[in-house]
Every structure is written in structure tokens, then in C-alpha cells.
C-alpha positions in Angstrom: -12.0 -50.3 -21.2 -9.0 -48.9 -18.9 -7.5 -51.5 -16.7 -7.3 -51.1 -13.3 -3.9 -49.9 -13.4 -4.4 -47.3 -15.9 -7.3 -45.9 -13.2 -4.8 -45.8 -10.5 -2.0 -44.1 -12.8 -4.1 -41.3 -13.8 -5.3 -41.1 -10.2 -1.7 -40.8 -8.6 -1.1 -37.7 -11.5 -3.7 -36.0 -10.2 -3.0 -36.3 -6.7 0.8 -35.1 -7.5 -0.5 -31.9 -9.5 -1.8 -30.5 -6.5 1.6 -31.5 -4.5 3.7 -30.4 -7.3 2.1 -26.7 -7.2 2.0 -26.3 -3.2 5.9 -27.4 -3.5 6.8 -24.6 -6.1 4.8 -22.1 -4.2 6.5 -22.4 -0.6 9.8 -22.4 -2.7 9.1 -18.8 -4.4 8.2 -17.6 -0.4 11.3 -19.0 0.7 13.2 -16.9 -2.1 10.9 -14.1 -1.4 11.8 -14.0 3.0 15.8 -14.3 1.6 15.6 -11.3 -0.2 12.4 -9.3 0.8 12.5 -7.0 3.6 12.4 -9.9 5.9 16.0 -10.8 5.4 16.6 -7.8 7.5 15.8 -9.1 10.6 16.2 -9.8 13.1 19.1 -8.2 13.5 21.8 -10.6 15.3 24.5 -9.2 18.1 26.2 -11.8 19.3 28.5 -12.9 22.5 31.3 -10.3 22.6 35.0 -11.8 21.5 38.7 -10.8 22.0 40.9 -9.6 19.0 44.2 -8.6 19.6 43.9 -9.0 23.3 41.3 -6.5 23.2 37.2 -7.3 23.9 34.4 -5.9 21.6 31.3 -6.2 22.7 28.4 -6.1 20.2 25.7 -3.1 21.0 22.8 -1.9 18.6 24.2 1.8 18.7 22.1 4.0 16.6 24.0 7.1 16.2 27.5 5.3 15.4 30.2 7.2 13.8 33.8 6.6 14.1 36.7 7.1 12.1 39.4 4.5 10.9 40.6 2.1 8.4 39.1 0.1 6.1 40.9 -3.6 4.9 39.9 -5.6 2.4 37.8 -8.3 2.9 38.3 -12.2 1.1 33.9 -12.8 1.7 31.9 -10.5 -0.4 32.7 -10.9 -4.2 30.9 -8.2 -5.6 28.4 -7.5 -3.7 28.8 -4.6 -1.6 29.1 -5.6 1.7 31.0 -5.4 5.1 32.1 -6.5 8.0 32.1 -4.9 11.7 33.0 -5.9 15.3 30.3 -4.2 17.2 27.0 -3.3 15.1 24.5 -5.9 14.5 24.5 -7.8 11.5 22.6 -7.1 9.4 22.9 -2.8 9.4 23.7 -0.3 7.2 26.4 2.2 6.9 27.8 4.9 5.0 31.6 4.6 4.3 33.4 7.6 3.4 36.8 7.6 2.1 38.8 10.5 3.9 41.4 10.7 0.4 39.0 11.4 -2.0 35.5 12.1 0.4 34.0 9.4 -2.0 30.7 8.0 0.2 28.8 4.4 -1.0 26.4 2.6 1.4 27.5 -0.6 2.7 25.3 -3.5 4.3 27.1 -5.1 7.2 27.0 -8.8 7.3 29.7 -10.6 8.6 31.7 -10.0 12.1 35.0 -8.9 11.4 38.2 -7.9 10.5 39.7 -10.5 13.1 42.8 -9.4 12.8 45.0 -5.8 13.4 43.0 -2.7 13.8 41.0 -2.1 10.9 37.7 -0.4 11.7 35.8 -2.2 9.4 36.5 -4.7 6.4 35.4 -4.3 2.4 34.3 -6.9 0.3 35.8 -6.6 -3.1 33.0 -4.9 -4.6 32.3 -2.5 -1.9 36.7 -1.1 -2.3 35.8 -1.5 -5.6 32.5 1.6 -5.9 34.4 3.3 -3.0 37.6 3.2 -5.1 40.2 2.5 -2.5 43.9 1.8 -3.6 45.4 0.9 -0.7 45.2 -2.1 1.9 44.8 0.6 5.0 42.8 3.3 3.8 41.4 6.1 5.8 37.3 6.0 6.2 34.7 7.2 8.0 31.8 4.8 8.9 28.6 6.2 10.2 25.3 4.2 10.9 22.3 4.9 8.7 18.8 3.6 8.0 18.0 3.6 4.3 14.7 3.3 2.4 13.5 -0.5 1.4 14.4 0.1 -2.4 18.0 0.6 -1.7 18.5 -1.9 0.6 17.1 -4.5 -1.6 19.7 -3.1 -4.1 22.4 -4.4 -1.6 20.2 -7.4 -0.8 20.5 -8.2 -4.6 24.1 -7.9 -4.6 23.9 -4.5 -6.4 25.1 -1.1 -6.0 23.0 1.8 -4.2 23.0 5.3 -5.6 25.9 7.1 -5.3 25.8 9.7 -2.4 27.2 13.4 -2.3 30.9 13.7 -2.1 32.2 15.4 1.3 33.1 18.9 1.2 36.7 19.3 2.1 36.5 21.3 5.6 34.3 18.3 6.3 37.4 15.6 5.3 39.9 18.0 7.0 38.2 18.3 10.5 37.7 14.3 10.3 41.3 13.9 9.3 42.8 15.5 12.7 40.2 13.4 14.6 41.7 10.2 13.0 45.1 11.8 13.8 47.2 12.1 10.3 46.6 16.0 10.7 48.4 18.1 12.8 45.9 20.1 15.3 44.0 23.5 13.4 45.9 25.7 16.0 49.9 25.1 16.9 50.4 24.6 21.2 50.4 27.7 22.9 54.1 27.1 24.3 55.6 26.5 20.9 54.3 30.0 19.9 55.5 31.6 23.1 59.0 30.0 22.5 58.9 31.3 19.4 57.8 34.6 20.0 60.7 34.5 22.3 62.8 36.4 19.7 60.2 39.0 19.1 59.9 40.4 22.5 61.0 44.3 21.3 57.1 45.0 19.8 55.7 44.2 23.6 57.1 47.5 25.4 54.3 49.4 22.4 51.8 49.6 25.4 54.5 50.8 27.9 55.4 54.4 27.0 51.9 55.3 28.4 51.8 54.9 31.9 55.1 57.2 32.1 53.0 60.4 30.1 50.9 60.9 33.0 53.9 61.9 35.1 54.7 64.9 33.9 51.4 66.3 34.0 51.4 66.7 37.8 55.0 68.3 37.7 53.6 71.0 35.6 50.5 71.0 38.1 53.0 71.9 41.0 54.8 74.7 39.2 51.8 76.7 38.9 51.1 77.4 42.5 54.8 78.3 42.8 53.7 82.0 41.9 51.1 82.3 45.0 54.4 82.2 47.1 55.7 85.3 45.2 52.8 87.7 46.7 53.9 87.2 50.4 56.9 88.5 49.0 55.9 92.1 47.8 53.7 92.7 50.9 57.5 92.5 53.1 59.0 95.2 51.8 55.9 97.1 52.4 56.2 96.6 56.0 59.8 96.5 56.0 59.8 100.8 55.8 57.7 101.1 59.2 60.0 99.1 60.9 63.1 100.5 59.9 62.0 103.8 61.6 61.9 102.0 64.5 64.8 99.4 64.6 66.9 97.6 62.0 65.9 94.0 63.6 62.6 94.5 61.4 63.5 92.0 58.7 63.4 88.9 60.9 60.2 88.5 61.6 59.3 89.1 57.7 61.8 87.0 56.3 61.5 83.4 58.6 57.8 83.3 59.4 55.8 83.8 56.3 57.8 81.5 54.1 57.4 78.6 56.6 53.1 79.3 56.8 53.9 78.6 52.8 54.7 75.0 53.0 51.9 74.8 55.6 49.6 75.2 52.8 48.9 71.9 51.2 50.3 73.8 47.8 53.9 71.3 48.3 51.8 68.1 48.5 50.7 67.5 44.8 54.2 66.9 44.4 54.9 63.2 46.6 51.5 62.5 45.0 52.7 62.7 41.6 55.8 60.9 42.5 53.2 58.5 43.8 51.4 58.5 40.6 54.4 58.0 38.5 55.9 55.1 40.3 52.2 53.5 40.6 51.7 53.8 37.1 55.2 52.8 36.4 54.2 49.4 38.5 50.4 49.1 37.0 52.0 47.0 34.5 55.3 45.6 36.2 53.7 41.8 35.3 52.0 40.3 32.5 50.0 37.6 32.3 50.6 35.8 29.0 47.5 33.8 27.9 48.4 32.4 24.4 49.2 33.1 20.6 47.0 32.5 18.0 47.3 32.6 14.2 43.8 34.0 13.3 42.8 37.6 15.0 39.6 36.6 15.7 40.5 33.3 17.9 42.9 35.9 19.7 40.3 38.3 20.7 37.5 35.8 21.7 40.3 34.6 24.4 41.1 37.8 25.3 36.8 38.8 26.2 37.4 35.8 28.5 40.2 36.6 30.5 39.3 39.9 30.5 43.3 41.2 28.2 44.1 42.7 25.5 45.4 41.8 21.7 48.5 42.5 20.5 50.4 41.7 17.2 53.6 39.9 17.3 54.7 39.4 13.6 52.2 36.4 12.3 50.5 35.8 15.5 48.3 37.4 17.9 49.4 37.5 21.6 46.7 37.8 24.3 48.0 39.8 27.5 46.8 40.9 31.0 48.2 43.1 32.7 48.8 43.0 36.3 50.2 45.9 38.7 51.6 43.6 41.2 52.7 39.7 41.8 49.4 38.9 43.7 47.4 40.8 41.2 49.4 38.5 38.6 48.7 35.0 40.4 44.7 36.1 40.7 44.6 36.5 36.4 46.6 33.7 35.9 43.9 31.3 37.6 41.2 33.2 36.0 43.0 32.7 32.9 43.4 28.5 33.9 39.9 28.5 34.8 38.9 29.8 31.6 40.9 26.7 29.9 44.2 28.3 29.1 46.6 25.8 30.8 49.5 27.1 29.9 49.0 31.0 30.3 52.3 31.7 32.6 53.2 35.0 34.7 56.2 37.3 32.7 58.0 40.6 34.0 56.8 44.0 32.1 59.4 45.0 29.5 
């Protein structure tokens, strides 16, 4: 028979089986919330802190995408993981390298860099995948929300698929947003200056106003011949007076030639003369807008101001022309108000 000891042995074993189990099954739903879908929230902000004398504030912005510089990070190992000043922890972003366009996704999970102005910081494994060289590398971050199967690949420490590379015109415009390219067009005062040289091509749209003169010259020499009439019809007179008395001839000569220029046949002339020197001073200023390099930037400018294109060697100049000073001043602010700040008022060649 069992002693009474040997009954209470076996009883505490099965009391502890029981135990044992309930133990080992709160442990695998511990390990299952760390790295299920649970792990992602909630997401944490934070009080906002000073770096460099400068305050960031932490804000769940959705649509965040910024350009900067990416630093290495000491936390990480290989995982592939980040850290951030502003966005809540944990999030997920796409980092794009602006050398190569190479773009990984990154879980964010630390607050960080907490020193000089990178944008955000790498863990070893993340410069690793995203195969940066350097300690200050150009990047684009951008905020995204991926499905559950890759974000437990980060969870796990492991790499998510690789994502398309970024076309070049992409990399380019996001380049002279971060500032290490120069602007797509060049200033419009550095073209005018150097255009300053090239000055001979403008006088092109000139030699037209001056054609119309002529035209009203030849005008006035055809009524010259109705004069010639009044002429003829003297001498016709002229032999019934010289019956009577020789003093005949004055009142020929003096009086019809002065009813001649009573005749508005002598005015065309002043006009043209008016003409000549108008259109000589339609274009006696020009406003100059701006240069451009491409034709087609050049002549959506000019439909907006209202000028015309012309070719100056590489460039293209938008003009308008203006008969008069005030006339000058008025498309000059149109010109401002359409967002040319620097068009200026120039003298006709």
C-alpha cells in the first residue's frame, strides 16, 4: 500500500500539470502580441523635445514626405529599422536613396537622430538593403501603410520586398527640392545680362512699321494730276479776254490754284507724316518679360502677357511692345501680375 506521502506526491504532480500548461500558454500569447499585428499599436507620439536649439513636435501626419539626409544609426543591427523626430513610433516609411533611386520600406521605431540635421537615422541593416555609402546620404522619406505580411517581415527583423526603382525625372525634380541642383530654368536677369551682347537680332521686328510710310506718299501724288485740268481750261479763257484787255491773266492764274489746296486733296499728306511718326513710336518701348531655354516655356509666357517670341541665339525672349512710356508702365504691371518679377521697361532699337 502507498504511504501517505506517496498519495500527496502524486497529488501535487497533478495539480502542477494543469499549472505547467496554463504557464506555457500565456507565454506563446505574450510572444504572439510582440510580434502579431498587435505590436503595432498603439502608436506612441510623445512630448515634443529640442535638438540643436530647434523644437520638434511629434504629429501623426499621414501624407508625410520630405526630403533630406539619412545617418547611420548605432540601434538596429540588422533589422531594418529607423528612427524619426516627428512620426509616431511605430510607422512605416519608404526611403528612397536620391543617388541611385534605390527604395526599401523601413519601420520606424526609435526617436531620433539627436544630433545635426539628418532627416532620419538607418539601422545597419536598413543602409545596408538601401545600399548607402556614405554617412550623409541624400533620401527621400515618404509615409506609407503596408499590408500585415510585410510588416511582420520587418516585425521579424527581415527584409520586405524590394520596391520599383525611381525613374530619373522623378530623382532630378526631388534633387532641386533638396537643393544640390541648380533650378530647371536659369533667372531671368542672368539671361537678360547675357543677351546683353546679342541686342543686333531685336531691331528684326522694326523695319515694318517704317513700310507703311511710303504708301501714303504715293497716295498723295496721285491727285497731283486733278490740279493739271484747271490748267488747260485757262488758256481757253485766256483768248476772250485778250480781245478785250491784256489784264486777263490775273484772275486765271491766282484764284483757281488757291480753290486747289482748298480741296482736302493736300491733307493726306500731314496724315501720312502722322502715320509715319506714329508708327515709328508704336514700338518706341519694349517691355521685356524673360528668356527662356525651351520655345515652348517662352510662348506660354508670352499668351499671358499678351507679347510675342523672339529668338536670341539659344534662348527665347518674350517681348511687348508699347507705343508710349505710360503704355509701357501698364504691360509691365500686367506682366508683374502675371508673376514675372523681373520683366523691366527697355527703349526700341
Amino acid at each position: 500500500m502507498k504511504s501517505a506521502a506517496d498519495r500527496l506526491r502524486l497529488t501535487a504532480a497533478a495539480l502542477a500539470i494543469p499549472l505547467m500548461l496554463g504557464c506555457g500558454t500565456a507565454q506563446m500569447a505574450l510572444a504572439q502580441a510582440v510580434s502579431g499585428p498587435a505590436a503595432d499599436y498603439p502608436m506612441v507620439l510623445g512630448a515634443p523635445f529640442a535638438v540643436g536649439g530647434v523644437t520638434y513636435t511629434p504629429a501623426d501626419t499621414m501624407n508625410y514626405d520630405a526630403v533630406g539626409y539619412a545617418v547611420p544609426d548605432a540601434e538596429g543591427g540588422g533589422g531594418i529599422s529607423g528612427a524619426h523626430r516627428t512620426l509616431p513610433l511605430p510607422s512605416y516609411v519608404e526611403v528612397t536613396s536620391l543617388d541611385t533611386g534605390r527604395t526599401i520600406l523601413v519601420r520606424l521605431e526609435r526617436r531620433g537622430p539627436m544630433e545635426g540635421d539628418g532627416l532620419v537615422a538607418l539601422s545597419p541593416g536598413a543602409i545596408a538593403q538601401l545600399g548607402l555609402s556614405g554617412a550623409h546620404s541624400p533620401v527621400r522619406v515618404r509615409r506609407v501603410n503596408p499590408p500585415e505580411a510585410e510588416r511582420a517581415l520587418l516585425r521579424a527583423g527581415q527584409q520586405a520586398p524590394a520596391r520599383m526603382d525611381t525613374p530619373p525625372g522623378l530623382l532630378t525634380a526631388l534633387k532641386r527640392k533638396l537643393g544640390i541642383l541648380p533650378p530647371a530654368e536659369p533667372k531671368p536677369e542672368l539671361l537678360a545680362a547675357a543677351l546683353a551682347g546679342k541686342q543686333p537680332p531685336a531691331p528684326v521686328p522694326t523695319p515694318t512699321p517704317p513700310a507703311p510710310a511710303p504708301k501714303p506718299v504715293v497716295r498723295n501724288t496721285t491727285p497731283m494730276p486733278a490740279l493739271r485740268p484747271p490748267a488747260p481750261s485757262a488758256p481757253s479763257a485766256a483768248p476772250k479776254a485778250v480781245a478785250a484787255k491784256a489784264p486777263v491773266p490775273k484772275p486765271v492764274t491766282p484764284r483757281p490754284e488757291p480753290k486747289a489746296p482748298a480741296k482736302a486733296e493736300p491733307k493726306p499728306a500731314p496724315k501720312a507724316e502722322h502715320q509715319a511718326t506714329a508708327s515709328a513710336h508704336s514700338t518706341a518701348y519694349v517691355v521685356q518679360v524673360g528668356a527662356f531655354s525651351t520655345r515652348a516655356n517662352a510662348e506660354k509666357a508670352a499668351r499671358e502677357v499678351g507679347g510675342t517670341v523672339a529668338s536670341a541665339g539659344k534662348f527665347f525672349r518674350v517681348r511687348i511692345a508699347a507705343g508710349s512710356q505710360d503704355d509701357a508702365k501698364a504691360a509691365l504691371g500686367k506682366a508683374k501680375r502675371a508673376g514675372y518679377a523681373d520683366a523691366q521697361i527697355q527703349r526700341a532699337p
